[in-house]
N, C-alpha and C positions, 0 to 999 in steps of 0.2 A: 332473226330478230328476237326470238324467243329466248333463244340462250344470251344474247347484250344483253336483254330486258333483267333476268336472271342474275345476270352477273352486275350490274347495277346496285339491283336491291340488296345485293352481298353487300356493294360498297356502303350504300346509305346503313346497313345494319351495322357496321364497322366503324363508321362515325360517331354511332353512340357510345363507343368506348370509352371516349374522352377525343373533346379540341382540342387539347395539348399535342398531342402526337403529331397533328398536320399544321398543327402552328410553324412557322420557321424563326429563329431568335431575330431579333433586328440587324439588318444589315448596317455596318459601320458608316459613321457618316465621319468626313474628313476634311476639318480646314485646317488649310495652309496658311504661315503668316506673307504679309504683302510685302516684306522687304526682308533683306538680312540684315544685322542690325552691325556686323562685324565689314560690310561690304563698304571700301570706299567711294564707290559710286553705284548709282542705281540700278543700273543695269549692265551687262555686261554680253560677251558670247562664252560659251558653254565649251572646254575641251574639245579637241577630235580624240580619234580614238587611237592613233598613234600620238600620244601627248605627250610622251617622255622625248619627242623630240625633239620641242622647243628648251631641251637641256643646253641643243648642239653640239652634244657627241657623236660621235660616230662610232667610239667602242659600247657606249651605252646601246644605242642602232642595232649591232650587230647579238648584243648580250640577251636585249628582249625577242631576237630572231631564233637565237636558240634555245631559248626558253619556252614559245609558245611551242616549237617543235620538239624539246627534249625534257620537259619536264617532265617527272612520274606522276603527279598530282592533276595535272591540265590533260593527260591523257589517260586514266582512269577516269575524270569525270567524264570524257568523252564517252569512254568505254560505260558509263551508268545512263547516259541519254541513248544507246544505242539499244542498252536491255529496256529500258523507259518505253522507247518506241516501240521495240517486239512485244511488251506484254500490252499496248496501246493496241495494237494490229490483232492481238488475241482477245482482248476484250470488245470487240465489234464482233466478233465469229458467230454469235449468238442471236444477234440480228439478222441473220440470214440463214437460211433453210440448212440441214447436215443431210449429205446425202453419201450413204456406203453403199459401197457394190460387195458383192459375197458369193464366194463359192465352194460346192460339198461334193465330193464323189462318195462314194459307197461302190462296195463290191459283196453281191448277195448270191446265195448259194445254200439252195434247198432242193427236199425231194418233191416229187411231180405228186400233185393231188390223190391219181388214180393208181399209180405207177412208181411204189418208193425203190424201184431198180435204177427209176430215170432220174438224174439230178438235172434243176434247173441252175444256172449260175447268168449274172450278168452284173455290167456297172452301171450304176444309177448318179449321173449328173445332174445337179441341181442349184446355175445359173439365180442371183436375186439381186434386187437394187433397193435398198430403205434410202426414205425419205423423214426426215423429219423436221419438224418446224413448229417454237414455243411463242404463240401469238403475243406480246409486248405489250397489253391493255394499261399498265400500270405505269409504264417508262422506264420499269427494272433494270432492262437492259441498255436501250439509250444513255440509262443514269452512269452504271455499270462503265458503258464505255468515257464517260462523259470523267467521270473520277479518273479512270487510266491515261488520255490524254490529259487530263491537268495533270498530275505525276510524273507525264512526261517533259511538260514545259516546266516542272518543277525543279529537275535536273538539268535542263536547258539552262536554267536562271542560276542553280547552283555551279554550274560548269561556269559561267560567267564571271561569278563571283570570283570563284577560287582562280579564275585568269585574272581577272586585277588584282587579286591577291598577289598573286604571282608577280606580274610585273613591279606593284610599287614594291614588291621583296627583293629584286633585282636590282631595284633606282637605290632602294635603303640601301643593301649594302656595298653597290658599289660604291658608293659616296663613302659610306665608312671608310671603303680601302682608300681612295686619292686623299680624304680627312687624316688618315692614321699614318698614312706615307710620310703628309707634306707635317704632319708634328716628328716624325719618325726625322724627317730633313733637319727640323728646327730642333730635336733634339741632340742631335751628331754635330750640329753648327752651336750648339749651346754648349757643346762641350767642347771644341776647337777655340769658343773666344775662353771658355773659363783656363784652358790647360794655356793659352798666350798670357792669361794676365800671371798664371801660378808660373811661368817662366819669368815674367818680368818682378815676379817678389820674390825668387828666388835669385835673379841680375842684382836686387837692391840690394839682397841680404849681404852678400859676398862684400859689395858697396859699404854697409854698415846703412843704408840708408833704409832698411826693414827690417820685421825683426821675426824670429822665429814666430811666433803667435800667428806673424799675417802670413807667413807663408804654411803652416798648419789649419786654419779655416779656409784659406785658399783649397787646399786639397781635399780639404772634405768637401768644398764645392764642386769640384772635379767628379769624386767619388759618387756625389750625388748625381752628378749628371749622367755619369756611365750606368747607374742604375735604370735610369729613366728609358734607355733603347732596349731595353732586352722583352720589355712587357708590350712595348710596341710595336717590335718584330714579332712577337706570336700573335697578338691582334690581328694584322695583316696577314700573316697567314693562313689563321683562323676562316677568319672572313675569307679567304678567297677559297676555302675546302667551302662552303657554302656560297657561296657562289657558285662551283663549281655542283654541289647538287641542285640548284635551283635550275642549271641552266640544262642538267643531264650530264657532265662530263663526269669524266673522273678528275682529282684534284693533279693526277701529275700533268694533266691535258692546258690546265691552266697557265697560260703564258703570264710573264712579269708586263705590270701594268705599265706603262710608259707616257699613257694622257696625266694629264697634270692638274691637278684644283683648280689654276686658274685658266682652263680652258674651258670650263664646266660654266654656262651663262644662268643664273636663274632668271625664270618666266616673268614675267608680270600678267599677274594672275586675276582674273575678273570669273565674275558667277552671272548667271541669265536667274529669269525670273523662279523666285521659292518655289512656284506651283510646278515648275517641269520638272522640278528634281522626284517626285515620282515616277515619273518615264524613264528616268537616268538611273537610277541606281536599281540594279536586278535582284537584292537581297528585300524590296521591297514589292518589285515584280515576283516573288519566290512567293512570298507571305501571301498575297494574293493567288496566288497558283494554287496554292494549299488552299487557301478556303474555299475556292470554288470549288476544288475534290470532293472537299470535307462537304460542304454541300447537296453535293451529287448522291454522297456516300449516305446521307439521308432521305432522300428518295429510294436511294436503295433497300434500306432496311425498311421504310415502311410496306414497301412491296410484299415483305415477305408474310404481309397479315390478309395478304391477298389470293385468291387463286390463281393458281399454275394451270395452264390449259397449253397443252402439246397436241400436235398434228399429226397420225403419223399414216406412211403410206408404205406399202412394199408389196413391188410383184415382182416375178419371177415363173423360172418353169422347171420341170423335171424330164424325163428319160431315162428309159433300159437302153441301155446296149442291146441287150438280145433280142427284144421288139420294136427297135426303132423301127425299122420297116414298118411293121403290121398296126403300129401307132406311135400314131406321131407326140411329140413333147408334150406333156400337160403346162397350160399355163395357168400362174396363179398370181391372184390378186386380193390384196388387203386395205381398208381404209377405215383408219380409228381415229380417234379423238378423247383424251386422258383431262380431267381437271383435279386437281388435289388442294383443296382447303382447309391451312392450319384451325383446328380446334382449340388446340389445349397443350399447351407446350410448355406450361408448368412459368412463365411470362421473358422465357427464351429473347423470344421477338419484341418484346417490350424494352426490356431490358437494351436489347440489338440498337434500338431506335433511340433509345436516351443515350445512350452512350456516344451515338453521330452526331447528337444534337448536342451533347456535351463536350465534342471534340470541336465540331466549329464556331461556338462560344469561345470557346481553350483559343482559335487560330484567328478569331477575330479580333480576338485582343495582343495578340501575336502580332496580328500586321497594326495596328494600332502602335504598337510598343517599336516596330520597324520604320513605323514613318517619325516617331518621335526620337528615335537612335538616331536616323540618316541627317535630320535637321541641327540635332546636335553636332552634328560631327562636323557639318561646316561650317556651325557658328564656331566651333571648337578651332577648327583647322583655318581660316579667317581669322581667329584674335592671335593662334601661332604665327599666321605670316608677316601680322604685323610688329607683332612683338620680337620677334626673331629680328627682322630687319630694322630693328632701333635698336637692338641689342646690339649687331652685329656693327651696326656704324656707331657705334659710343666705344663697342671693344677698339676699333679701327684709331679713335682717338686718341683712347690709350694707349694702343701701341706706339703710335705714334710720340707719345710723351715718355711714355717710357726709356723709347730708345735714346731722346735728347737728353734724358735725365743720366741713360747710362754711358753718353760720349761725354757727356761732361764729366763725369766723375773719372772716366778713364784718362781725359786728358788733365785732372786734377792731379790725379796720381802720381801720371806722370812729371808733372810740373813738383810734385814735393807738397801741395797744399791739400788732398786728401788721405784721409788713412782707411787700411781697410773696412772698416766699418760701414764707409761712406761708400764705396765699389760694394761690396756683397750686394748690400741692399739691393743698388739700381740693377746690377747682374739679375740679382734676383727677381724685382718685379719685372725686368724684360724677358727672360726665361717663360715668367707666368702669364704675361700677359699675353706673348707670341701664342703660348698653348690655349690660353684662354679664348680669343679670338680665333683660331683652328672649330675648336668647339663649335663654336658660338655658328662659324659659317655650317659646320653639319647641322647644328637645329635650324637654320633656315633653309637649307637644301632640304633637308626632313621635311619640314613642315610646307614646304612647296608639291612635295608629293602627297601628302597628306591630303591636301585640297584636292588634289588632280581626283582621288583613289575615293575622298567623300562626295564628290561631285559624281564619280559612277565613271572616271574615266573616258567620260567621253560617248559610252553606250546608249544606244538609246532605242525602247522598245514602245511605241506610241498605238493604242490600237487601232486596229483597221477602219477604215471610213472615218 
């Protein structure tokens, strides 16, 4: 009781250094707004975590199958949660007693006291067990481990991360590939009606009923269109060599895609209430992770203005070979106890302790800045899906207009009541408007991922109790 008593009055003498040190910064306080403001209705359900498969692919199915298992990225994070938790498992070692076993022979060989003719020799074994154990007054070590397991769920949360990363990186570009295919389609069909009509004003010429002129802008429209497939074949291929690292293969592994744009359903996409989306998204379980560390790691450093008090124990025996008989083993035993208290460290440990208390300041505003990123992101990815899907049915109209714009003129032409002029154009805005609307479906197939991947994908880590 003597020595708590003792060590006590160290602690009250160490309080007069200053209440800064043992102050902790204020803990973040955190509201959520009470609705989304981009949501078309109030409430909603929340992803699963297989969500890319309200796509309705089945190549898609199979892509994020081997993606979770061949990615290089989603398996080194794994590989960092596994070092996470070994130095997790090492930083608890210290709350429990260290105990070594030891052993020494000798072989000794001298003359007899009375009689330097007679040599004595023998081997001297000397069997030991140490004990030791650094009493935790302070929570050094508890804190210590308390830092390492957060660091560990730290990795946890980042391995998470970079797996929905992962996956909407899979959904993006497969979509690019069926998007770049079916323009890649519209572009090789854009060129089959352009080279029919540069046939039929080449029929007229011969006719007298066209004239050179229209059958030279013709061609260049031709020309122009043969341009258009070449940039579109290396797109798709492009994308499918990433693909193919996304998913672990190699690119020549990669077979020719054969699902079709319009086999690909989008979702109809609803969100649950603002406040969960802290639970859901792990890059904001991460930020918190860290602060709690950062936390810890200030108890930590305040410790070190504390005394170290160590336990230590060790017995053991000894024995001659050459007198084992005539006596028996010496046993021996030791039991101490070590306290070491910083002085004067030049403000080392001062220093130690502002700098934790200035790291979880630095991460509190970190996860501040994480909860206000994630909220964006689905008001963000929410005004994409709606905008996208009005864009996408207005493109649809157009095309639609376009193309009556361009059978009329076609059958103008025919008829003798158009001239070139009048075809280019409609060609022309069908051509653009086909590609236009291509487009327009990959920024709503995007932006459908978009939500899935701001909403956390479906994850969810609620805590215990």
């Amino acid at each position: 009781m003597r020595m708590k008593h003792c060590l006590l009055a160290v602690f009250v003498g160490l309080t007069a250094t200053g209440c800064s040190i043992w102050e902790d910064p204020a803990p973040p306080e955190i509201q959520t707004p009470t609705a989304w403001i981009g949501a078309r209705s109030e409430q909603g359900q929340w992803p699963s975590e297989s969500w890319w498969r309200q796509f309705n692919s089945s190549r898609l199915n199979g892509l994020m199958s081997a993606a979770m298992s061949g990615n290089a990225d989603i398996s080194a994070a794994i590989a960092r949660v596994k070092q996470a938790d070994s130095l997790a498992s090492a930083a608890g070692a210290p709350l429990l007693p260290q105990v070594d076993a030891g052993f020494s022979a000798q072989r000794m060989r001298s003359p007899a006291l009375h009689d330097i003719q007679t040599v004595k020799q023998g081997d001297i074994f000397s069997p030991s067990l140490t004990a030791s154990f650094e009493l935790d007054f302070w929570g050094k070590n508890r804190a210590a481990q308390e830092a390492a397991l957060a660091q560990a769920q730290v990795s946890r949360f980042d391995r998470q991360t970079i797996l929905l990363s992962t996956q909407a990186s899979v959904a993006d570009v497969y979509f690019i590939i069926l998007v770049t295919q079916e323009r890649l389609d519209d572009a090789r069909q854009n060129l089959r009606d352009a080279q029919t009509i540069l046939d039929a004003f080449r029929d007229r010429l011969e006719l007298g009923a066209s004239t050179e002129l229209d059958v030279a802008q013709q061609e260049a429209q031709v020309e122009r269109q043969k341009a258009v497939i070449p940039p579109l074949e290396e797109q798709v291929r492009r994308e499918m060599d990433a693909l193919a690292v996304l998913t672990g293969q190699m690119p020549e592994a990669m077979p020719e895609e054969t699902e079709r744009l319009t086999d690909i359903a989008v979702p109809s996409l609803s969100v649950g209430l603002p406040s969960e989306l802290l639970f859901r998204r792990p890059d904001i379980q991460r930020a918190e992770a860290a602060m709690t560390g950062a936390k810890a790691d200030i108890t930590v450093a305040r410790a070190a203005l504390l005394p170290d008090i160590t336990l230590f124990a060790q017995g053991g025996s000894a024995a001659n070979s050459a007198f084992v008989m005539a006596n028996p083993p010496a046993a021996m035993f030791t039991l101490a106890g070590n306290l070491v208290q910083p002085i004067f460290d030049y403000g080392r440990i001062l220093g130690g302790i502002g700098f934790a208390k200035a790291r979880y300041e630095e991460l509190i505003e970190n996860y501040r800045k994480s909860i206000l990123i994630s909220f964006a992101d689905v008001e963000d990815s929410l005004i994409a899906i709606n905008k996208s899907t009005e864009e996408e049915n207005a493109q649809r109209r157009a095309l639609a207009a376009a193309r009556h714009a361009y059978e009329v003129a076609v059958a103008q032409m025919e008829g003798g009541t158009a001239n070139i002029v009048t075809v280019l154009i409609a060609q022309r805005d069908l051509f653009q408007t086909k590609d236009d609307l291509a487009k327009a479906h990959l920024r709503h197939l995007q932006a459908a991922v978009g939500l899935f991947k701001a909403l956390g994908g479906g994850w969810e880590n609620r805590p215990a109790g």
